[in-house]
C-alpha positions as CSV (number, residue, x, y, z in Angstrom):
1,X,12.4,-9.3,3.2
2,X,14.3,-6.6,4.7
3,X,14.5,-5.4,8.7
4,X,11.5,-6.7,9.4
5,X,12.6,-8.6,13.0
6,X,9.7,-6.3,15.5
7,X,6.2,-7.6,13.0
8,X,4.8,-10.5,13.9
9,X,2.8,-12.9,11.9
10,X,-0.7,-15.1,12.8
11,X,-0.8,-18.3,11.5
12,X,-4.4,-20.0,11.9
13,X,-4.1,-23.9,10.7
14,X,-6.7,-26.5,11.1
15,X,-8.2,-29.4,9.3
16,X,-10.8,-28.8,6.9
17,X,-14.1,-28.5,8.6
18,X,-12.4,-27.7,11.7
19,X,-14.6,-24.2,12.1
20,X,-11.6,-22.2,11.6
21,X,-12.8,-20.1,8.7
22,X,-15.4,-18.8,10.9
23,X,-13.3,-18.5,13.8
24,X,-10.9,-16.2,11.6
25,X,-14.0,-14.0,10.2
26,X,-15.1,-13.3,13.8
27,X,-11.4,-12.5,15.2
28,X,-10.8,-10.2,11.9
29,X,-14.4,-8.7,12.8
30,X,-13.6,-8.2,16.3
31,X,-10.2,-7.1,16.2
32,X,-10.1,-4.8,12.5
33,X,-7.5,-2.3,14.0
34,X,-5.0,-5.1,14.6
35,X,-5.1,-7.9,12.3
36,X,-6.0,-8.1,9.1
37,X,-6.2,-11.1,6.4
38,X,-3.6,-11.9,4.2
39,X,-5.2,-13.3,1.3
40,X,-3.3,-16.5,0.2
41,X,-2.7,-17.3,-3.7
42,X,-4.3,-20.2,-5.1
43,X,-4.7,-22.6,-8.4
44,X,-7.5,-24.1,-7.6
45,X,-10.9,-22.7,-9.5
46,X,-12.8,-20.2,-7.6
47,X,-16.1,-20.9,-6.1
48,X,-20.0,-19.6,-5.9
49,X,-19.8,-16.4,-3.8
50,X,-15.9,-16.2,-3.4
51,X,-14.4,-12.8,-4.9
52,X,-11.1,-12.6,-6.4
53,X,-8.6,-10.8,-4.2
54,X,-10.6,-11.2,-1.6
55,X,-10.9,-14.7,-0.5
56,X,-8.3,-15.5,-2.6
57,X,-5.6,-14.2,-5.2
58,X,-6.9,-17.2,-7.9
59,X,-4.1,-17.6,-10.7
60,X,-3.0,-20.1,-13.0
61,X,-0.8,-22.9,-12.3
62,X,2.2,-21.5,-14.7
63,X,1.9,-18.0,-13.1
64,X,2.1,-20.1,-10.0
65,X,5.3,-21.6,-10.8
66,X,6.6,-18.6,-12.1
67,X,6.6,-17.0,-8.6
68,X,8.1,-19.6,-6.7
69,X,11.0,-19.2,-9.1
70,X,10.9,-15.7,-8.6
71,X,11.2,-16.1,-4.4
72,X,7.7,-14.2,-4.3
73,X,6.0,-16.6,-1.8
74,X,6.8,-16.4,1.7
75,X,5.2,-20.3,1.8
76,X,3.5,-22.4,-0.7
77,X,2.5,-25.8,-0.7
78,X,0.9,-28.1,-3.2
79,X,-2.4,-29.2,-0.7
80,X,-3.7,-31.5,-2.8
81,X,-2.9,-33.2,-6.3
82,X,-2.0,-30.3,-8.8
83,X,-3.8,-27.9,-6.2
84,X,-1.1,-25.2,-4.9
85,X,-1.7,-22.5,-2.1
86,X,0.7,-20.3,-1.2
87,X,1.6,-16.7,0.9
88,X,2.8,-14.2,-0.6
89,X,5.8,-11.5,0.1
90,X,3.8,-8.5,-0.9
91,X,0.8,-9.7,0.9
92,X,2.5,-9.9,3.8
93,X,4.6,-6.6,3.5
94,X,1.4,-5.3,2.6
95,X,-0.7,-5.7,6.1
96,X,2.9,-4.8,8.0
97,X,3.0,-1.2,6.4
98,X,-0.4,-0.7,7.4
99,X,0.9,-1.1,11.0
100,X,-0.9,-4.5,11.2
101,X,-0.4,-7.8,12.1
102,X,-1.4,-10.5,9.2
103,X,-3.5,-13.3,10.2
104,X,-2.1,-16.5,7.6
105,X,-5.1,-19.3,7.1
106,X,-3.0,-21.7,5.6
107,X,-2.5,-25.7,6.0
108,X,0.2,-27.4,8.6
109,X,3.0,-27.9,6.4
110,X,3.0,-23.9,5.5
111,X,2.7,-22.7,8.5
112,X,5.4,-25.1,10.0
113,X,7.3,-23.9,7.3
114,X,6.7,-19.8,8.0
115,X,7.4,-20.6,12.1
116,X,11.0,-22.0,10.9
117,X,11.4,-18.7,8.5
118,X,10.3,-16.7,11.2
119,X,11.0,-18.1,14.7
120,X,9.8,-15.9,17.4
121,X,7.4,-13.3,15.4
122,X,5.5,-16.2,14.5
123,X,2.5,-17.8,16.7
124,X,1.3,-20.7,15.3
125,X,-2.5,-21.9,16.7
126,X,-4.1,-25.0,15.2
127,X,-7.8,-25.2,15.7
128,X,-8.6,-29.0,16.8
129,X,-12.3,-30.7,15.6
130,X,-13.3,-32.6,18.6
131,X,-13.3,-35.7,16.4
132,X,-12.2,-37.0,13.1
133,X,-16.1,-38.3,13.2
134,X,-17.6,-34.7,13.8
135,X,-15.2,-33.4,11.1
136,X,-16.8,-36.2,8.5
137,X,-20.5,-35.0,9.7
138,X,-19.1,-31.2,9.3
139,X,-17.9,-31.7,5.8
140,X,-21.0,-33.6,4.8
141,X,-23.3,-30.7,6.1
142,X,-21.6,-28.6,3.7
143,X,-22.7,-29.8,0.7
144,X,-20.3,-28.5,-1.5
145,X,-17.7,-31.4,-1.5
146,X,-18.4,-35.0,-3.4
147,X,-17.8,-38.4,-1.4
148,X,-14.5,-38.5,-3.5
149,X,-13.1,-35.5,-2.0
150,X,-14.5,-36.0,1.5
151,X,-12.4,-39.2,1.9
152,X,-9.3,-37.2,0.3
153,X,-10.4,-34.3,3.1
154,X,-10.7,-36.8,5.9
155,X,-7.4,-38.6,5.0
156,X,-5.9,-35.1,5.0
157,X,-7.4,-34.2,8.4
158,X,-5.8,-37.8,10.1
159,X,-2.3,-37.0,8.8
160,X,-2.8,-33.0,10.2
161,X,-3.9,-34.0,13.4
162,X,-0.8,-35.9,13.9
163,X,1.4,-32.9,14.0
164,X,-0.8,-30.8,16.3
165,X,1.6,-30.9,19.0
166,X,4.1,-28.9,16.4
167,X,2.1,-25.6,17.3
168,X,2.5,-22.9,19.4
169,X,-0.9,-23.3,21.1
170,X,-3.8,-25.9,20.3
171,X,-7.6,-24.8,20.8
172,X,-10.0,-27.3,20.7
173,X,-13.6,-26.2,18.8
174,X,-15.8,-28.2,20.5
175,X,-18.4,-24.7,21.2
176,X,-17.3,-21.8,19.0
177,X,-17.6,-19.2,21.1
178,X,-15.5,-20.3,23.6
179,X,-12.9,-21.6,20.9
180,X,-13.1,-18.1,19.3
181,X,-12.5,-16.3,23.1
182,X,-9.5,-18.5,23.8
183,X,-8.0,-17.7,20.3
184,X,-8.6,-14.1,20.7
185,X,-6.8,-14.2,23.8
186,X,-4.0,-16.0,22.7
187,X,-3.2,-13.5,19.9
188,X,-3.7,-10.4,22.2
189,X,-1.0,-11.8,24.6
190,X,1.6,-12.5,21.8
191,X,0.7,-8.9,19.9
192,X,0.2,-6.8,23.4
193,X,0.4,-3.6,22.9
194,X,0.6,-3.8,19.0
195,X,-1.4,-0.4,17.3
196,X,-2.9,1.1,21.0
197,X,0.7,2.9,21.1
198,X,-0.6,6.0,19.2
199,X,-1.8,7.0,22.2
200,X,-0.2,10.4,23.9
């Protein structure tokens, strides 16, 4: 990818149901002039209310496969059964000439995977559901998801949880504001200065 040893890189990573997509929409609010989203590819069929591009970059599976053999993703994983996410090269490149710093949303084994890639530009934070029990209630609040793909979810979430200890920090969501303060923190101490040097 080129010199590109002084960016760094944001990695959000959490279970599903964790409250880390809404953690992410306040820090991107809050913090505009620093981070910004890298919007991840995706297979899997878009949803009422998401925009293409925006939430995500939806494309086939073939066009899929065709970047990996390509080298275009920085990180891809398949996250469930025929279901493939991935981050790609120009996303990231993308946010980096803007003079930002990309925040990644992507699943543990991705994000393990960028932190080896990347070593030291990369801070890895897994957002922690105070239980596997509230995460269950969470996901069944949502109404989107069938009992089916709960249980897959839920299985999912166990086997996560395990490697939470992999991460560079670990914030536990049990009130969001306080979990979205102590993430916000965490990312201004490992970006410091990043974008307020334009000052004279």
């Amino acid at each position: 990818m080129g010199d590109t040893s002084d960016n760094k890189i944001i990695i959000l990573t959490a279970p599903s149901g964790a409250g880390k997509t809404t953690i992410k929409t306040r820090l991107l609010s809050d913090m505009a002039q620093r981070l910004s989203f890298s919007v991840s590819a995706t297979t899997r069929k878009i949803r009422t209310g998401e925009e293409d591009g925006v939430d995500y970059i939806f494309i086939s599976a073939d066009d899929f496969n065709a970047r990996i053999d390509s080298n275009q993703f920085v990180e891809w994983q398949m996250v469930y059964p025929g279901m493939y996410y991935g981050t790609t090269v120009d996303e990231v490149k993308r946010i980096w000439h803007e003079g930002k710093t990309p925040l990644l949303d992507i699943d543990v084994k991705g994000a393990l995977n960028v932190k080896k890639m990347f070593g030291e530009q990369v801070m890895t934070i897994f957002i922690e559901p105070p239980s596997i029990d509230v995460l269950k209630e969470r996901l069944m609040r949502r109404g989107t998801e069938s009992d089916e793909n709960i249980n897959t979810r839920i299985s999912k979430a166990t086997e996560e949880m395990e490697y939470r200890n992999s991460f560079d920090s670990v914030v536990l969501n049990d009130d969001l504001d306080r979990a979205t303060a102590e993430t916000r923190n965490i990312i201004e101490k490992f970006i410091g200065d990043l974008g307020k040097e334009v000052k004279s």
